[in-house]
C-alpha beads as a LAMMPS data file, in Angstrom:
LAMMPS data file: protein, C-alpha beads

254 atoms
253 bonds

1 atom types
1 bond types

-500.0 500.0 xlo xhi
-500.0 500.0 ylo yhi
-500.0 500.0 zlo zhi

Masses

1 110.0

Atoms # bond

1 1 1 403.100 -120.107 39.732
2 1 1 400.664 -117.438 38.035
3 1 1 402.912 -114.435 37.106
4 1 1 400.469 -111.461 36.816
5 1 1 402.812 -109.017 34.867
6 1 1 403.435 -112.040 32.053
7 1 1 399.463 -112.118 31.944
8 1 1 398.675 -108.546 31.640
9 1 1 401.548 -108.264 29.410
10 1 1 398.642 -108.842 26.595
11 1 1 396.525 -107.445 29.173
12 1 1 394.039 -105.855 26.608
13 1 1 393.971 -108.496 23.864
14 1 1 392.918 -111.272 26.311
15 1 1 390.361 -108.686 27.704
16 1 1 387.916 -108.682 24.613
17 1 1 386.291 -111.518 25.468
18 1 1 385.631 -110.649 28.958
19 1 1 383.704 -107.444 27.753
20 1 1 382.047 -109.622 25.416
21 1 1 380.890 -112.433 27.768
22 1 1 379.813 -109.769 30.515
23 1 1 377.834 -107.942 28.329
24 1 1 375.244 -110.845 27.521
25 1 1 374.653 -110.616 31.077
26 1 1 371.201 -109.139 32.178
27 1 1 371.452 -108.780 35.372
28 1 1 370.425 -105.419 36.356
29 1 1 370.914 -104.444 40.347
30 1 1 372.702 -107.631 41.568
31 1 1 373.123 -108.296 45.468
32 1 1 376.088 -110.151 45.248
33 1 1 378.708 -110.711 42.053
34 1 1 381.458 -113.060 41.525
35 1 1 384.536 -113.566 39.653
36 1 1 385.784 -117.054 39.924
37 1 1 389.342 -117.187 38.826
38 1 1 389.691 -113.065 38.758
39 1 1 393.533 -113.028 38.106
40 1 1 395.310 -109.906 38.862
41 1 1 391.766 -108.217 39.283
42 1 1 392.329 -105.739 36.330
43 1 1 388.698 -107.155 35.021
44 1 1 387.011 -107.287 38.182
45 1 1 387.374 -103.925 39.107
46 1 1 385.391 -102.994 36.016
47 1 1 382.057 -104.709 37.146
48 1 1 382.021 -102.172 40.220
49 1 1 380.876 -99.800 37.448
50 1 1 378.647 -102.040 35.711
51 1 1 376.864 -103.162 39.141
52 1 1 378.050 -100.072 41.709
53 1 1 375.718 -101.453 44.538
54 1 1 376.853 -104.778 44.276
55 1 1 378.886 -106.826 46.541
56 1 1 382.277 -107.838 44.546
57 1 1 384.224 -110.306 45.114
58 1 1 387.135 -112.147 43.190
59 1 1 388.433 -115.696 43.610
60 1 1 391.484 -117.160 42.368
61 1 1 393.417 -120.194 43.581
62 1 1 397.417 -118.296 42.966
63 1 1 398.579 -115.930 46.187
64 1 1 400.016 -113.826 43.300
65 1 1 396.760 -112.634 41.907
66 1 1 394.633 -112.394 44.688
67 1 1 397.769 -110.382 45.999
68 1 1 397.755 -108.180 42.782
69 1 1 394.388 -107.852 42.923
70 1 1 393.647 -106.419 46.417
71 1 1 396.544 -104.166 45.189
72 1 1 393.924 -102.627 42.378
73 1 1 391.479 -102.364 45.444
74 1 1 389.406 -105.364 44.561
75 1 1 387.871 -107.559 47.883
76 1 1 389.981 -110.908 46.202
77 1 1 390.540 -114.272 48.327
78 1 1 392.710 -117.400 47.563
79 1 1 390.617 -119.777 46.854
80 1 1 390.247 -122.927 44.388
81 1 1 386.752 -122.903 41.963
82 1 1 386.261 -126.704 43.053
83 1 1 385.925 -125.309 46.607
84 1 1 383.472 -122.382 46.506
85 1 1 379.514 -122.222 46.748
86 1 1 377.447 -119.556 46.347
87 1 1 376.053 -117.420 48.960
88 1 1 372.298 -117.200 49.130
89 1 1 372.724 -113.582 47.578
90 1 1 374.804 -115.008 44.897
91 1 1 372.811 -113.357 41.831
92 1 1 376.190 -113.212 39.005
93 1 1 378.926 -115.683 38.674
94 1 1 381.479 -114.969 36.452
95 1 1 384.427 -116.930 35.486
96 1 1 386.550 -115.941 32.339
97 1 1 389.058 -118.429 30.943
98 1 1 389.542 -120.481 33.939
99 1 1 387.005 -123.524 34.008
100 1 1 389.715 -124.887 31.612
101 1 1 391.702 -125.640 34.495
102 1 1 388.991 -127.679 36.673
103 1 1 388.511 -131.107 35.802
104 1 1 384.972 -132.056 35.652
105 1 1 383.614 -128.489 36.156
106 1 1 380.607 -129.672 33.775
107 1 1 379.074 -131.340 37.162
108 1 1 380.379 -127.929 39.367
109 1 1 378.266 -126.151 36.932
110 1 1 375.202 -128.115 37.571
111 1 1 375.917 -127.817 41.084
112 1 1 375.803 -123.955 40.880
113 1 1 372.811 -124.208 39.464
114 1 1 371.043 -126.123 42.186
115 1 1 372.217 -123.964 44.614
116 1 1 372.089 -120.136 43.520
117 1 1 369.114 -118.105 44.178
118 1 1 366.086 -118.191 41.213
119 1 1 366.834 -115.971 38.260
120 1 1 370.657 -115.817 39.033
121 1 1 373.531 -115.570 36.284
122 1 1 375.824 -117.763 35.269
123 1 1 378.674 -116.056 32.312
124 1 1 381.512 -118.403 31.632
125 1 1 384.496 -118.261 28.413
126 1 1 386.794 -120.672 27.965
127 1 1 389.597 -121.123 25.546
128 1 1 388.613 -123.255 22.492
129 1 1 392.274 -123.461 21.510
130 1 1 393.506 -126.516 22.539
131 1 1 393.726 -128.375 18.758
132 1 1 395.345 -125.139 17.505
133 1 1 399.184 -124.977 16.221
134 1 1 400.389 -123.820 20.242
135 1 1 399.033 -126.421 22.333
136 1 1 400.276 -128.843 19.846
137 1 1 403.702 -127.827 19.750
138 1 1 403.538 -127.724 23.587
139 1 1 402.091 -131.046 23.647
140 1 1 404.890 -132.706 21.644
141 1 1 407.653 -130.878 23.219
142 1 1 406.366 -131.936 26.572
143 1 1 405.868 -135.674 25.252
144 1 1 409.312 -136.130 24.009
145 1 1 412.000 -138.548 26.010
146 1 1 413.750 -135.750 27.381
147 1 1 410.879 -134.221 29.108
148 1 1 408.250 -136.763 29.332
149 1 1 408.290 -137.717 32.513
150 1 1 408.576 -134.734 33.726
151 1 1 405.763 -132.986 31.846
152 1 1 403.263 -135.287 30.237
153 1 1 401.154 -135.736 33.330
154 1 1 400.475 -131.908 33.114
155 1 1 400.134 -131.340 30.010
156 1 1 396.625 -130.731 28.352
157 1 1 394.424 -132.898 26.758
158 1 1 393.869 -131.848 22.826
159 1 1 390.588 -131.164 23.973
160 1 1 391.218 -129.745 27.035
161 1 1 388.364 -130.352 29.534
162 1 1 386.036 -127.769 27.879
163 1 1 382.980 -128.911 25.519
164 1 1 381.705 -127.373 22.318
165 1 1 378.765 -123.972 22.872
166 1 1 376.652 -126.995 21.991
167 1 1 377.864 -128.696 24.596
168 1 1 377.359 -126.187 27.233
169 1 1 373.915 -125.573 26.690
170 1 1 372.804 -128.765 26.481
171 1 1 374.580 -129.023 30.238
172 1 1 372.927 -125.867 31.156
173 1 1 369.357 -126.174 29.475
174 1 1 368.868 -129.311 30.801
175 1 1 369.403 -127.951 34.466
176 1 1 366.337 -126.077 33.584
177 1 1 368.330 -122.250 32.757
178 1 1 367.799 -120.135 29.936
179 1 1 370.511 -120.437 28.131
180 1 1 372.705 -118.468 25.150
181 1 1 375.749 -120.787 23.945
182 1 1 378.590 -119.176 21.541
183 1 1 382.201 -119.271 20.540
184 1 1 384.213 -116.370 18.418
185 1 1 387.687 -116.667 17.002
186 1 1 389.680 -113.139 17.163
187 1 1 392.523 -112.980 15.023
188 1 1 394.948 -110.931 17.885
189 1 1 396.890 -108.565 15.706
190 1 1 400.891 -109.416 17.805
191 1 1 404.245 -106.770 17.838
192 1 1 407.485 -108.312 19.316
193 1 1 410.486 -111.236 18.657
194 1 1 408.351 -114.596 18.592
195 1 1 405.039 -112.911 20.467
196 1 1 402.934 -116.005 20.358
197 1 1 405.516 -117.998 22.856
198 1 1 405.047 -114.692 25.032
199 1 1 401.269 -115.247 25.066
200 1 1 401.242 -118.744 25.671
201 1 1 404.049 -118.109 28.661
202 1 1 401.149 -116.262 30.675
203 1 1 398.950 -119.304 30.147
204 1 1 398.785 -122.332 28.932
205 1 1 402.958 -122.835 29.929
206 1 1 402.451 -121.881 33.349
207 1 1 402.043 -125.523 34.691
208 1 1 405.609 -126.327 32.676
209 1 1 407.083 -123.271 34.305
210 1 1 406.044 -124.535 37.749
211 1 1 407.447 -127.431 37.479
212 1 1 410.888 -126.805 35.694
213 1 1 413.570 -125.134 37.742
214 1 1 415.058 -121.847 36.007
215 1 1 418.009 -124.009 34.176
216 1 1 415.470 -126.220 32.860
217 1 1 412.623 -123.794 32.011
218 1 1 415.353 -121.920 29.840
219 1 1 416.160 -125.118 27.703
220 1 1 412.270 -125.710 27.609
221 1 1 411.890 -122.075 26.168
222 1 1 415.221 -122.713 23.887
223 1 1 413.875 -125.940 22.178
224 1 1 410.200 -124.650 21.882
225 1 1 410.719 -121.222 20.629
226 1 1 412.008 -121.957 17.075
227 1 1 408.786 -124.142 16.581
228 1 1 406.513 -121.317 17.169
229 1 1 408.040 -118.882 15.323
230 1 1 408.109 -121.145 12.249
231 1 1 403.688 -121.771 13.133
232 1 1 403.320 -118.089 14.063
233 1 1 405.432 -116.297 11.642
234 1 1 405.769 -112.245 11.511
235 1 1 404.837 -110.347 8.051
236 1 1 407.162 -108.100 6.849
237 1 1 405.558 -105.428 9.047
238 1 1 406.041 -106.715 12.420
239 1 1 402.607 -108.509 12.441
240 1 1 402.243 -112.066 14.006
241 1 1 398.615 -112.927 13.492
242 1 1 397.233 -115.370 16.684
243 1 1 393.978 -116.778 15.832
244 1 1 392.134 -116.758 19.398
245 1 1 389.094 -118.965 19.628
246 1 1 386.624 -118.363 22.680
247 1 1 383.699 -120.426 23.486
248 1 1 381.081 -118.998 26.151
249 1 1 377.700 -119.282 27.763
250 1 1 375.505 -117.087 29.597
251 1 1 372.628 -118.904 31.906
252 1 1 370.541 -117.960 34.230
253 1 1 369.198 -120.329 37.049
254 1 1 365.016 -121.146 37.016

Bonds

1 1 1 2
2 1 2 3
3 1 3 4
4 1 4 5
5 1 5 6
6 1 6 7
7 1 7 8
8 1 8 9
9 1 9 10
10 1 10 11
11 1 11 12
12 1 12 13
13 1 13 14
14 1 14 15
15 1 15 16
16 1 16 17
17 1 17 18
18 1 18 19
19 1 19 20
20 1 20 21
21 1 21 22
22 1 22 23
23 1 23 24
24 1 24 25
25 1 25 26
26 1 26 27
27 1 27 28
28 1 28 29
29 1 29 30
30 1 30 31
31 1 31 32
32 1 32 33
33 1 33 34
34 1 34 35
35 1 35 36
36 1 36 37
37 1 37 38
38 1 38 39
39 1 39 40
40 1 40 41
41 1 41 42
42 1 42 43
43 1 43 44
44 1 44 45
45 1 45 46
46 1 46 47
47 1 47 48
48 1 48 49
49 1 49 50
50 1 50 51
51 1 51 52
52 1 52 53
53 1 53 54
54 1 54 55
55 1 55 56
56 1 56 57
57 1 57 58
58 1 58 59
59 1 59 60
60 1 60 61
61 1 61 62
62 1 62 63
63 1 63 64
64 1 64 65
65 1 65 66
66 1 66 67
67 1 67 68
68 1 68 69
69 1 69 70
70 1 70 71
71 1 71 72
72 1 72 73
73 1 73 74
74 1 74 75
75 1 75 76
76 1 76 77
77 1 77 78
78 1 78 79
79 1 79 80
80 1 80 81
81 1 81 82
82 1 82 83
83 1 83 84
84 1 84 85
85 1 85 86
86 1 86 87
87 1 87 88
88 1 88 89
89 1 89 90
90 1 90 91
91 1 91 92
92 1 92 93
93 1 93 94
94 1 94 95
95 1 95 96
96 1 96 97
97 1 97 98
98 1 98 99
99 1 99 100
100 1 100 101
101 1 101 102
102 1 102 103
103 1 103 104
104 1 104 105
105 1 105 106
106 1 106 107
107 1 107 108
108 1 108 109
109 1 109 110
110 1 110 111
111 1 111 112
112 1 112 113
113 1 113 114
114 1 114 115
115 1 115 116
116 1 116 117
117 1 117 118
118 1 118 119
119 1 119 120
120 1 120 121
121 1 121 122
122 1 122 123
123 1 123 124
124 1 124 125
125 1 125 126
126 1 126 127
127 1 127 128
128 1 128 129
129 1 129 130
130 1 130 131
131 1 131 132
132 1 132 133
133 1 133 134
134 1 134 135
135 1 135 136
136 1 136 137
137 1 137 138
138 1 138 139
139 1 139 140
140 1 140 141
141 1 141 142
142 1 142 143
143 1 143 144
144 1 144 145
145 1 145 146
146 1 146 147
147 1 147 148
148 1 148 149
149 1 149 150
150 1 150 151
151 1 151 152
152 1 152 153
153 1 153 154
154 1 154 155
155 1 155 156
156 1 156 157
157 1 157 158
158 1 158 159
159 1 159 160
160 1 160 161
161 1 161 162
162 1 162 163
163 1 163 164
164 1 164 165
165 1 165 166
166 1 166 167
167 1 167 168
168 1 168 169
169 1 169 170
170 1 170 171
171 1 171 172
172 1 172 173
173 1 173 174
174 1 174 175
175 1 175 176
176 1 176 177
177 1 177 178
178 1 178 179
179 1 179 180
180 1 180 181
181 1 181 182
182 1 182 183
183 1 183 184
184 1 184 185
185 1 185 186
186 1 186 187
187 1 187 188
188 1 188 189
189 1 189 190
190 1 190 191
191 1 191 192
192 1 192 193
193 1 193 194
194 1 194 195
195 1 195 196
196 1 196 197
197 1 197 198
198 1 198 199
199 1 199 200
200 1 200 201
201 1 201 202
202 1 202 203
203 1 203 204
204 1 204 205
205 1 205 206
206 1 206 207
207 1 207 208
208 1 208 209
209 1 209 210
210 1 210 211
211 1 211 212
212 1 212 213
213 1 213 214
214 1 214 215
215 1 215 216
216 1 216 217
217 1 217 218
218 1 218 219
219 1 219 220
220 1 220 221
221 1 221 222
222 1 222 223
223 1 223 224
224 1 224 225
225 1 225 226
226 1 226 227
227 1 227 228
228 1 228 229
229 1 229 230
230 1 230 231
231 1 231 232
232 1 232 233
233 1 233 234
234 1 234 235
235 1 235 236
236 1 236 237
237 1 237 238
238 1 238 239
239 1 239 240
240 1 240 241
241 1 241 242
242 1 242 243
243 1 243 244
244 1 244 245
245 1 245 246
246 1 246 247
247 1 247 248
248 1 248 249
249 1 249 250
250 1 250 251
251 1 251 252
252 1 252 253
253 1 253 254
């Protein structure tokens, strides 16, 4: 279960990267935009300035989110990103940090590009974390006797499902788009007691917290917040540094 104040508890460090994906997008007087996987809808609602006389629309497979979202005024609808298609006035898709979570999205992609209009936009981040110190310690945890068979099923790969910028557009330049492939790593600047187990609790531990009942998600947190404090130390001013690596791609459809 998504739990929108845990996410936008961090709500403007994991924003950045939005800002930066949407602004490589050229699109100037769209019919129709898209946010696949829009969350609590706090970043949707900021393309009705960028595009006022476009149609907006936010996806997102969690009740939660779409809920929180139509809250903030945003047109949002529970659906999964395996299920939807573009309309034939599709002209932006966006998804930010949420193709992670759909196996074989690489053909989806292709897909989308087959069927959206000529000239439309396609602006996709996803993490490029999954080697780093938190997914690690997650991974172990998860893989140990205790919680193995429990966990391990739904656990991430190292390498999550995601590919390299390289990766991307070769996917996306040999569907014929024009193509810009990147990745930046933003050193979040974190305040709190053990902040780095708070960020990954809005993300990459929600599938553990779904399936863990409260007793058991609280000996989950107990034996896995001692390891990231000790990888994700504070200075002596409060500081935890959280290295943040994005990778993204902005195409547009021939």
């Amino acid at each position: 279960m998504w739990d929108p104040e845990k996410y936008l508890a961090f709500g403007d460090d994991r924003a950045r990267p939005f800002f930066d994906l949407v602004a490589r997008v050229g699109a100037e007087s769209p019919r129709a935009v898209v946010d696949l996987g829009c969350g609590p809808g706090h970043l949707t609602e900021t393309l009705a300035s960028r595009w006022p006389r476009a149609a907006l629309t936010g996806f997102d497979s969690s009740p939660e989110m779409v809920e929180a979202a139509r809250a903030r005024g945003v047109t949002a609808r529970v659906r999964a990103i395996e299920s939807w298609q573009p309309d034939d006035d599709t002209d932006v898709v966006i998804s930010n940090a949420a193709l992670q979570w759909v196996p074989g999205h690489v053909e989806l992609l292709r897909e989308w590009v087959r069927r959206l209009p000529s000239g439309a936009w396609i602006a996709v981040q996803v993490p490029g974390n999954f080697a780093a110190p938190s997914h690690r310690i997650i991974r172990d945890l998860a893989r140990e006797p205790h919680w193995r068979e429990r966990l391990e099923s739904i656990v991430l790969r190292e390498d999550g499902t995601v590919l390299d910028p390289a990766g991307y557009a070769d996917v996306m330049a040999d569907a014929g788009c024009e193509v810009d492939a990147w990745e930046t790593t933003y050193q979040q600047r974190l305040k709190g007691r053990n902040p780095a187990l708070e960020w990954v609790t809005g993300t990459a531990l929600r599938p553990i917290r779904g399936v863990l009942s409260d007793g058991e998600w609280a000996d989950f947190r107990s034996a896995i917040a001692p390891r990231m404090f000790e990888a994700y130390p504070s200075r002596s001013d409060g500081t935890t540094w959280f290295p943040f690596r994005r990778i993204f791609f902005v195409a547009r459809t021939p």
